[in-house]
C-alpha positions as CSV (number, residue, x, y, z in Angstrom):
1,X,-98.6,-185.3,-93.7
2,X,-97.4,-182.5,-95.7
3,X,-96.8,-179.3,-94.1
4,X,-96.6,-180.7,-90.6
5,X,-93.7,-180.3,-88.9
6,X,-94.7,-183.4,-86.8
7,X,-95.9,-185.1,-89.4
8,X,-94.1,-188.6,-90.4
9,X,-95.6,-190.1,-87.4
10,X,-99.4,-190.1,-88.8
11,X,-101.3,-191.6,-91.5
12,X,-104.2,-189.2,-91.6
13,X,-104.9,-185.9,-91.9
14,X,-105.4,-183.9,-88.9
15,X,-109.7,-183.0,-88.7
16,X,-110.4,-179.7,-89.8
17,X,-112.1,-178.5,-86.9
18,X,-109.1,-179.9,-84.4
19,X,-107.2,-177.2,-87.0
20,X,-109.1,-174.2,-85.7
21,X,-109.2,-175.3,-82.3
22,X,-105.4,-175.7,-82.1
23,X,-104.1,-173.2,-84.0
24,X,-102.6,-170.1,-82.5
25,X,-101.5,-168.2,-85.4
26,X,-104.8,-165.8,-84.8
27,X,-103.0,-164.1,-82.3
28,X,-99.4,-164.9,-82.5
29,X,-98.7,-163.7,-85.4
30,X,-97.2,-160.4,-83.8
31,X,-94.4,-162.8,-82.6
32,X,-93.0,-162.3,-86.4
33,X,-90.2,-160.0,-85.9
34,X,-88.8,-161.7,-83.2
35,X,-88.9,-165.2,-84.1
36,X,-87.0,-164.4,-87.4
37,X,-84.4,-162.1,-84.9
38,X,-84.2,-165.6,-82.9
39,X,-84.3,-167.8,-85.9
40,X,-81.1,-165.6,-87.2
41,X,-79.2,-165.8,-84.1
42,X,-79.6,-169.5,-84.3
43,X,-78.4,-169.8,-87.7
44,X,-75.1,-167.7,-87.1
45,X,-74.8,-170.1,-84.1
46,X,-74.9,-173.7,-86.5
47,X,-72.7,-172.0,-88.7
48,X,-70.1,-170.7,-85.7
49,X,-70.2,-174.8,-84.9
50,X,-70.0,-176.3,-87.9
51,X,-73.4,-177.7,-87.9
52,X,-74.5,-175.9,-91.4
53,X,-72.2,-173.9,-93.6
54,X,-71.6,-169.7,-93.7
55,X,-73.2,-170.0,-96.9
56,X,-76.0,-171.8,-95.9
57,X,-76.5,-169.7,-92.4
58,X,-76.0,-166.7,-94.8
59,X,-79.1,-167.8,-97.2
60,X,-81.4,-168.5,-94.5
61,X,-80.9,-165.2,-92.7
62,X,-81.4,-163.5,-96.1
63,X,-84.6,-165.7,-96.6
64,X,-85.7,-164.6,-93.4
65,X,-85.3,-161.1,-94.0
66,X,-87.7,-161.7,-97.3
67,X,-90.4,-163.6,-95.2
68,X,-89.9,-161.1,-92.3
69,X,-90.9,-158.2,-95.2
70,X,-93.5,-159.8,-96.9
71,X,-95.6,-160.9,-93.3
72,X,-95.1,-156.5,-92.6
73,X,-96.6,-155.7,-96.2
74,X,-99.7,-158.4,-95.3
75,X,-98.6,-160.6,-98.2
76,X,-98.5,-163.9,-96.2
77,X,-101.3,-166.0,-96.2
78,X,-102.2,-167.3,-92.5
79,X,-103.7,-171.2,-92.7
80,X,-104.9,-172.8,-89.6
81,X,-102.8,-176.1,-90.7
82,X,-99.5,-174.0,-90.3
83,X,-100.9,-173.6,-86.2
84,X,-98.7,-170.6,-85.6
85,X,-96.0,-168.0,-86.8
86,X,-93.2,-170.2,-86.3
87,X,-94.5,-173.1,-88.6
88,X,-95.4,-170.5,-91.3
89,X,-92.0,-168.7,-91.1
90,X,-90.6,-172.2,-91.4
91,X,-92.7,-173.5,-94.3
92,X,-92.0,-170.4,-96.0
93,X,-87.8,-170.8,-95.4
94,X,-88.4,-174.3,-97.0
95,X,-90.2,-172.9,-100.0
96,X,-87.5,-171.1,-100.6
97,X,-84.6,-172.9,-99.6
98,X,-85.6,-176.7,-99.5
99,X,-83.3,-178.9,-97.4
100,X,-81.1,-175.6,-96.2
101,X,-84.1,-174.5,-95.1
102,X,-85.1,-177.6,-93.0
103,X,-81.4,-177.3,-91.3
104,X,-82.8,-174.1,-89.6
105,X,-84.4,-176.3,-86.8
106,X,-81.3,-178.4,-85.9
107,X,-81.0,-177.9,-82.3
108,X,-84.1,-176.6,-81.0
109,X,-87.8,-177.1,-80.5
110,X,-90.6,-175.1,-81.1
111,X,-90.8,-175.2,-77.2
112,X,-87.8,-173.4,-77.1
113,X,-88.6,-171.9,-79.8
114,X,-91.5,-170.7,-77.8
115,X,-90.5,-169.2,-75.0
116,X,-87.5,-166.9,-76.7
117,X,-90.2,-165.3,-78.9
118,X,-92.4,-164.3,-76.3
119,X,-89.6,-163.5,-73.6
120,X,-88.1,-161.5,-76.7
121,X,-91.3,-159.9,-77.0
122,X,-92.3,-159.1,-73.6
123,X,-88.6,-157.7,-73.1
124,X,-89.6,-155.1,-76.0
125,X,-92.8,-154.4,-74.8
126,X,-91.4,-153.9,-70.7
127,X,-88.8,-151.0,-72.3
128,X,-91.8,-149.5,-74.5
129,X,-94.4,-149.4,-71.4
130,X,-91.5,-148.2,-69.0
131,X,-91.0,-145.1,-71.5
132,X,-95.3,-144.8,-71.5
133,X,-95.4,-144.8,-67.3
134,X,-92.3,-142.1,-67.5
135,X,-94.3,-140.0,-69.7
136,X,-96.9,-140.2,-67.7
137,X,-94.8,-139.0,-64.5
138,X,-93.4,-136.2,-66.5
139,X,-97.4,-135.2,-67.1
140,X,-97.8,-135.2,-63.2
141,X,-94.4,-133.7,-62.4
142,X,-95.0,-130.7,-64.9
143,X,-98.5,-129.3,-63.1
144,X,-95.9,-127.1,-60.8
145,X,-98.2,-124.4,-61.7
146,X,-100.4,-125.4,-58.6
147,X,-97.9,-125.1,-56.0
148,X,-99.5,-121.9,-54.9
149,X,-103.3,-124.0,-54.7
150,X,-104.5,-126.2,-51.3
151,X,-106.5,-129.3,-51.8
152,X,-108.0,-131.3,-49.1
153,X,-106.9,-134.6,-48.0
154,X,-109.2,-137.3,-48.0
155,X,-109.3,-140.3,-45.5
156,X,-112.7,-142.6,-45.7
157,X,-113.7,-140.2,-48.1
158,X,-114.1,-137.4,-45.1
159,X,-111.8,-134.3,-45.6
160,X,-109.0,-135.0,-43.3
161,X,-105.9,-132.7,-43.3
162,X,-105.4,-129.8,-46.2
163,X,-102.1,-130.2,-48.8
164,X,-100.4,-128.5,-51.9
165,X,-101.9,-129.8,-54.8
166,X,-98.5,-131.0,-56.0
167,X,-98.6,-133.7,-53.1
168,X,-100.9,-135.4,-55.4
169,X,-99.4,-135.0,-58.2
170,X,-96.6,-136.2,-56.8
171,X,-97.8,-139.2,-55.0
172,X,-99.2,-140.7,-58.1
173,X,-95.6,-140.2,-59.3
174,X,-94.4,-142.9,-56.5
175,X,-97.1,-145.1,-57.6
176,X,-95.8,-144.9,-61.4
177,X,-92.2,-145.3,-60.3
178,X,-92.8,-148.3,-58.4
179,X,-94.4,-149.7,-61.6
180,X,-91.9,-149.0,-63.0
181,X,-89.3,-151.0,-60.7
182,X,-91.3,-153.8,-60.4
183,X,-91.1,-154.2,-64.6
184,X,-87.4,-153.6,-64.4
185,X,-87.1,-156.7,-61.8
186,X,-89.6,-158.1,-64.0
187,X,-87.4,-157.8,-67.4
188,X,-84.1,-158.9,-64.6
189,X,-85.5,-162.1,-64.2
190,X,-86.8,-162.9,-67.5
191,X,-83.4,-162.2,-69.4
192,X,-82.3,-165.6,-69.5
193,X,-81.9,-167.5,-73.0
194,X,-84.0,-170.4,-73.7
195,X,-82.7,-170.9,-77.2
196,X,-80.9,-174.4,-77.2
197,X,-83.2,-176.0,-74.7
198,X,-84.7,-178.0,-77.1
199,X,-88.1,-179.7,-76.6
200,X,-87.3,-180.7,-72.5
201,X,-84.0,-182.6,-72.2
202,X,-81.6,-180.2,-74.6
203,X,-79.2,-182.0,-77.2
204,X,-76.7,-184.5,-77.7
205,X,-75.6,-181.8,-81.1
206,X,-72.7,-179.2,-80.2
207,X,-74.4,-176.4,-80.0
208,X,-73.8,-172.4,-78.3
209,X,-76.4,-171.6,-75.9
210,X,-74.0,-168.9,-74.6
211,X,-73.4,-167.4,-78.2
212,X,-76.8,-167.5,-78.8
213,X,-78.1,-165.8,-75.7
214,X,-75.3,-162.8,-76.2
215,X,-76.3,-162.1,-79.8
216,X,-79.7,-161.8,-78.6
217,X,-79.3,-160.1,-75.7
218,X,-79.8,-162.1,-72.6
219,X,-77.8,-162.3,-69.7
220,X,-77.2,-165.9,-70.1
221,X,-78.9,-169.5,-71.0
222,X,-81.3,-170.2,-68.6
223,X,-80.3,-173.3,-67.2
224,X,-82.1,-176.1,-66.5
225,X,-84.5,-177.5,-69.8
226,X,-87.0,-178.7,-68.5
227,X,-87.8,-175.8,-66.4
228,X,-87.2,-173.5,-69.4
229,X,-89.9,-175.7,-71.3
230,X,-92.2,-174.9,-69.2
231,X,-91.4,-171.6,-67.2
232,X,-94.2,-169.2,-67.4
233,X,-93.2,-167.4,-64.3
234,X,-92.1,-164.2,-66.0
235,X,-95.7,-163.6,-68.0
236,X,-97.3,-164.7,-64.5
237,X,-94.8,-161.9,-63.0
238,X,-95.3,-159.2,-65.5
239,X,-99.4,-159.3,-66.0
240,X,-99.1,-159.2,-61.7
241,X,-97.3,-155.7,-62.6
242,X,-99.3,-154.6,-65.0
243,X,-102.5,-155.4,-63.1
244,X,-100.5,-153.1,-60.2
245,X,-100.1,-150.5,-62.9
246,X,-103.9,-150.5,-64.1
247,X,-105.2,-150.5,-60.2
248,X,-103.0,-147.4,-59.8
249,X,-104.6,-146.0,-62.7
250,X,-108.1,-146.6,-61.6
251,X,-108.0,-145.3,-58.4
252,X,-106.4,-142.5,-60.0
253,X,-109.2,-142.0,-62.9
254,X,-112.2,-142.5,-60.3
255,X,-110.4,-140.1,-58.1
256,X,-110.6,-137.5,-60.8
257,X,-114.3,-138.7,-61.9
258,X,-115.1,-137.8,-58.3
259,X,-113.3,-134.7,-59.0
260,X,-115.5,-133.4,-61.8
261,X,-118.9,-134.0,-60.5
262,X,-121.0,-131.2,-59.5
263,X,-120.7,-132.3,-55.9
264,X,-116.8,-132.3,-55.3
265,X,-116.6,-129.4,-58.2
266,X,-112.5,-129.7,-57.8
267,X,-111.6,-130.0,-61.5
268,X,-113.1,-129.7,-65.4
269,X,-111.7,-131.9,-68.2
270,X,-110.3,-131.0,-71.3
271,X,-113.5,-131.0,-74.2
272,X,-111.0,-133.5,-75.7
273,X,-110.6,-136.3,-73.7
274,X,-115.0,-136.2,-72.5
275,X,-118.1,-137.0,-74.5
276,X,-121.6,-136.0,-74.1
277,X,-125.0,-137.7,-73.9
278,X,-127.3,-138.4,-76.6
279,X,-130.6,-137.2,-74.7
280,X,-128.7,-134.8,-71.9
281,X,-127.3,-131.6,-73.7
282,X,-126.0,-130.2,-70.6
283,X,-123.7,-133.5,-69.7
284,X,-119.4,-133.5,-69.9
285,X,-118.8,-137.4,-69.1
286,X,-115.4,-138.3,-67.8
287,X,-115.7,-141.5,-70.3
288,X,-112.1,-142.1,-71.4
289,X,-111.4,-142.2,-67.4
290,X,-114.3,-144.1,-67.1
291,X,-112.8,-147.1,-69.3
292,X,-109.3,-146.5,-67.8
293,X,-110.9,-147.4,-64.3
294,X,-113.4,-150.7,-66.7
295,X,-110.7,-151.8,-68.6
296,X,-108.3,-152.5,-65.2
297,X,-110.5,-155.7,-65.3
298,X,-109.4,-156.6,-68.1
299,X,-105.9,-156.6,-66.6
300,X,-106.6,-157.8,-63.5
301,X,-108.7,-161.0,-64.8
302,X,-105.9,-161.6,-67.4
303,X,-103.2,-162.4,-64.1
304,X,-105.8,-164.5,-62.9
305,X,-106.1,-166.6,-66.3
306,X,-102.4,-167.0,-66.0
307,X,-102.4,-168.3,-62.8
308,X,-105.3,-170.9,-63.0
309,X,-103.7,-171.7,-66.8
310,X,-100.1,-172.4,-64.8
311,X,-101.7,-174.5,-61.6
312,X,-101.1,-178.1,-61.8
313,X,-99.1,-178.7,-64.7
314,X,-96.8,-181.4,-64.8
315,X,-93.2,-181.1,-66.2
316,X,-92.5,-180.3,-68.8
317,X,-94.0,-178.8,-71.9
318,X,-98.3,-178.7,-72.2
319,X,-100.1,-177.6,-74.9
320,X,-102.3,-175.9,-72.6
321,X,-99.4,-172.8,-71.9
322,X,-100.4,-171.7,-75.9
323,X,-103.2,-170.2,-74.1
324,X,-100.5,-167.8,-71.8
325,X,-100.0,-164.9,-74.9
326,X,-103.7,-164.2,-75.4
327,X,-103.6,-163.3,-71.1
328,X,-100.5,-161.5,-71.6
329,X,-101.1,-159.8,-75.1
330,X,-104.5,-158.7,-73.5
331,X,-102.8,-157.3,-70.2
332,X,-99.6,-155.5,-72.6
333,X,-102.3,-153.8,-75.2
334,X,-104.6,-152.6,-72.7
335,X,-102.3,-150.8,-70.5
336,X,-100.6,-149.5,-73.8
337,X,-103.9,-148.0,-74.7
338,X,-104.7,-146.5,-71.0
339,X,-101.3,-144.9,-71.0
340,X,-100.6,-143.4,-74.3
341,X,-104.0,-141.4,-73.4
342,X,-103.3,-140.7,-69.4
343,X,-100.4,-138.0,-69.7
344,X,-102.5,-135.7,-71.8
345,X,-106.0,-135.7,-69.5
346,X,-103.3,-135.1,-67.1
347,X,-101.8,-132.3,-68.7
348,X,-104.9,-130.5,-69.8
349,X,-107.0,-131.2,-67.0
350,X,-107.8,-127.7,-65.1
351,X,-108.9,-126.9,-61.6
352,X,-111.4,-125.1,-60.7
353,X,-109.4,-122.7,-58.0
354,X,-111.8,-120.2,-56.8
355,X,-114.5,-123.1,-56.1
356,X,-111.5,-125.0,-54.2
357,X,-110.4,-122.1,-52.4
358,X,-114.2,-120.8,-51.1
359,X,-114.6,-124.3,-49.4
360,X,-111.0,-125.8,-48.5
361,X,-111.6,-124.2,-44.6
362,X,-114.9,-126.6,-44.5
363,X,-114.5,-129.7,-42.7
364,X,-112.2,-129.2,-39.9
365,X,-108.7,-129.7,-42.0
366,X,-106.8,-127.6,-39.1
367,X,-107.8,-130.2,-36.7
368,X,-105.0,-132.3,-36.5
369,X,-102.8,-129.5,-36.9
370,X,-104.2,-127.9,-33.5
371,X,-104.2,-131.3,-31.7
372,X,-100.5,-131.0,-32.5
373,X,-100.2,-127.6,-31.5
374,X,-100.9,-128.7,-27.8
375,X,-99.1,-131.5,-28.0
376,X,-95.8,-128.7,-28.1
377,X,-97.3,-127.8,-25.1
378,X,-96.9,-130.8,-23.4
379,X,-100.5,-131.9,-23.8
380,X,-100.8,-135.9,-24.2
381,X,-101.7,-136.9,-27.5
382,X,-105.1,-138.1,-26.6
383,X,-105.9,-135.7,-24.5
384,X,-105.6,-133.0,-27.4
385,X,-107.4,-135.3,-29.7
386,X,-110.0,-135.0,-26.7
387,X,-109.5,-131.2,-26.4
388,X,-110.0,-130.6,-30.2
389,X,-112.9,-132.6,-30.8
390,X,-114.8,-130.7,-28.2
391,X,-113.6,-127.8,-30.0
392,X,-115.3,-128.7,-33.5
393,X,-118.1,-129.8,-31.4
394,X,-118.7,-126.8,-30.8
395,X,-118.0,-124.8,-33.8
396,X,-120.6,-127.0,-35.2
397,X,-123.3,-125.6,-32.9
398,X,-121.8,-122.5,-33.4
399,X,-121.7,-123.3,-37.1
400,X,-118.3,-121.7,-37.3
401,X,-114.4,-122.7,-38.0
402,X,-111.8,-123.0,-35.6
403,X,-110.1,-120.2,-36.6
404,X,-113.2,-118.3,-35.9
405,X,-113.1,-119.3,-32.1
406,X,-112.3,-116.3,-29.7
407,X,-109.4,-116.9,-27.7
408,X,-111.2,-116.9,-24.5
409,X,-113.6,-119.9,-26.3
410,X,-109.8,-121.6,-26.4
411,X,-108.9,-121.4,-23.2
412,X,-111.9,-122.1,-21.4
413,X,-111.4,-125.9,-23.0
414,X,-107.7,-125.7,-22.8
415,X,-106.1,-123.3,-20.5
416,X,-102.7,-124.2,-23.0
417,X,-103.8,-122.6,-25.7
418,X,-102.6,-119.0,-27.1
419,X,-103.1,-116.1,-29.2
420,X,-99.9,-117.8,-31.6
421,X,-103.3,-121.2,-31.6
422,X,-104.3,-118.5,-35.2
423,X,-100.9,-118.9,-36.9
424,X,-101.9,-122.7,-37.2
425,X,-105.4,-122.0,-37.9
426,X,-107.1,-122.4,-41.0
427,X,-106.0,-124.7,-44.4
428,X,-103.3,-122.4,-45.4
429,X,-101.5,-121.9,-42.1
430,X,-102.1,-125.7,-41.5
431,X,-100.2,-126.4,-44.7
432,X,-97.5,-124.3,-43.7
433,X,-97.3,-125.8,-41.1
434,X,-96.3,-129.2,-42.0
435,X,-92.4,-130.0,-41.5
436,X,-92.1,-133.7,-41.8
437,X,-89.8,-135.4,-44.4
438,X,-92.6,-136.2,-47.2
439,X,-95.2,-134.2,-46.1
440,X,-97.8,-132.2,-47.9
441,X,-96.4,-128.6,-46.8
442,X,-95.3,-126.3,-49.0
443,X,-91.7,-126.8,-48.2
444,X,-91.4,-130.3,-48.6
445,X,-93.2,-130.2,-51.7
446,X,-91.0,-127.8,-53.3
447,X,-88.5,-130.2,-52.2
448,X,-89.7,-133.4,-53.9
449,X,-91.1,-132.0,-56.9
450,X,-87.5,-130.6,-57.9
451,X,-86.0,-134.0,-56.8
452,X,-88.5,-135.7,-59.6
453,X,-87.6,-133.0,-61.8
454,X,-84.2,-133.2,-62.1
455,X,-84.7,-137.4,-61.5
456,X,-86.8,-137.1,-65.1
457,X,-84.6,-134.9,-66.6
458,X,-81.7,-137.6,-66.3
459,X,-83.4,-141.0,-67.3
């Protein structure tokens, strides 16, 4: 069967309709760059060993270079009976070369063959996404313009405790970094070579796996075969991070949403990054943070397809893992796309201070900061959680603040209680207030937000 690579075996052509259902070349075809960077590695190897000549290694990574152009410029013609990138690469070296050509393969499978591409790929891709999360943190880290600003702390979705503004900004900085660590592990454990494996059992030929894994990178071969044939752990491993990395950025986007409605009031997006309604002239949707928290599915459901895809298959290759890079080019694409556009809402996104700052005393944000105040004074814990929730029971018949209580109100509840109660009272002096390591007080802030500063500056 000409053109098939596993083609002496049969005696009739393979039906037409098994070609579209088999081929992967639809969505593999991105693989190009780094199957001829694998493919050229390879041939430097046969050559190091004696299995082809300089010459001949020499050709083929010349006629790869050609093939590698003319696939960029669109001048290759994709055919469903070539199945996938690797096959047309090939057909193409053997158009040009003939029997040098066909000496490519010695020593490898396209199982092998496989697996280097995409772990070649996905290594690429982890660096470029790393850079798109750092960006992002930089976005965050540079709104130390509101240092000055109080926002309220949520818990349940009730106001809870008040904190700089920065403490957000810098908490969704943690959540980026520990993306970020979790792809570095991620990109750790997928370093390992699995050129040379061959199709499950390796070779009898004497081949370099460890030549071969240096010149493209790797730490080493990976070393068992048959694992390598099949190992799909690292895609599994990296769409797991990514779906991390797209739930981080939809609770931060519906965070924001919430931010801009009429009701909450907190924040206005730039004109840029909203669109409008066709009927409702007055209406600013939040529709790129909209997608950002709908296309999170996308990620979240491709880690899923990777896992049911994975469970149950025997050792070691299965057709069924050409089905893995659709999940994983999915996941990779759509967090590209939801980052490359975050760090700009972030950056032009304004609040709206003077709204903040003639509501951030409702709700009781002192509370816990005046349960703590008698707690200094040697009050139990739950007995000033007591104490103070009388207190804002009455303010609220009173329909008043705490810092609005007269001092005799104070000490009729809790005899403790002093004319220093109003240096803790109220969202500003609450802030100030806080002292702990990592806290949301203007202090600690300050601290943090130069440690992330001078930490991006570095890297």
């Amino acid at each position: 069967m000409a053109g098939k690579a596993w083609g002496g075996r049969f005696s009739e052509p393979t039906n037409e309709q098994v070609e579209l259902f088999t081929e992967s070349i639809s969505f593999d075809a991105r693989l190009a760059a780094v199957d001829v960077r694998g493919s050229q590695a390879h041939a430097r190897m046969l050559a190091e060993v004696g299995l082809i000549s300089k010459e001949e290694s020499n050709q083929i990574q010349s006629a790869l270079d050609e093939i590698l152009g003319e696939i960029q410029q669109g001048k290759m013609e994709f055919r469903p009976s070539l199945e996938d990138i690797h096959m047309h690469i090939e057909s193409a070296l053997i158009a040009r070369l003939g029997d040098v050509g066909r000496k490519l393969h010695t020593g490898r499978s396209r199982n092998d063959q496989v697996s280097t591409d995409i772990k070649l790929y996905v290594r690429n891709e982890i660096d470029h996404l790393d850079g798109l999360l750092q960006q992002l943190q930089r976005a965050f880290v540079s709104r130390d313009g509101d240092l000055d600003l109080i926002l309220p702390g949520y818990t349940h979705l009730q106001r809870a405790q008040p904190v700089n503004a920065v403490h957000y900004w810098l908490a969704y900085t943690e959540k980026f970094q520990r993306d970020r660590e979790r792809l570095a592990d991620c990109r750790r454990r997928l370093n390992f070579s699995p050129l040379g494996a061959a199709a499950l059992a390796g070779t009898t030929l004497p081949i370099d796996r460890d030549q071969t894994a240096k010149d493209l990178g790797f730490t080493a071969p990976a070393a068992n075969s048959l694992d390598i044939s099949s190992d799909r752990d690292y895609l599994a491993e990296l769409v797991s991070s990514l779906s991390l990395i797209a739930i981080h950025l939809s609770a931060w986007a519906e965070e924001w949403i919430l931010w801009c409605t009429t009701e909450f009031g907190f924040m206005t997006l730039s004109d840029a990054y909203t669109t409008g309604s066709s009927i409702m002239p007055q209406k600013k949707n939040p529709d790129v943070l909209e997608l950002i928290r709908g296309k999170s599915a996308r990620v979240i459901a491709a880690s899923q397809q990777l896992f049911v895809l994975m469970k149950g298959l025997p050792l070691a290759y299965n057709r069924d893992l050409q089905e893995d890079k659709l999940a994983a080019f999915a996941a990779i694409d759509t967090i590209k796309s939801c980052l490359e556009l975050a760090p700009s809402i972030v950056i032009n996104a304004r609040l709206n201070r003077e709204k903040i700052a003639s509501r951030i005393d409702d709700g009781f944000l002192d509370a816990t900061a005046l349960m703590e105040y008698l707690i200094l004074r040697q009050v139990p814990m739950r007995t000033g959680h007591e104490i103070v929730g009388n207190l804002v029971a009455l303010c609220e018949s009173k329909n008043c603040r705490l810092k609005d209580l007269s001092l005799e109100e104070f000490q009729k509840t809790a005899p403790q209680i002093d004319n220093d109660v109003y240096d803790i009272l109220g969202a500003e002096n609450a802030v100030s207030a806080l002292r702990s390591f990592g806290s949301g007080g203007h202090e600690s802030v300050q601290h943090q937000l130069k440690l992330w500063q001078e930490r991006l500056a570095e890297s």
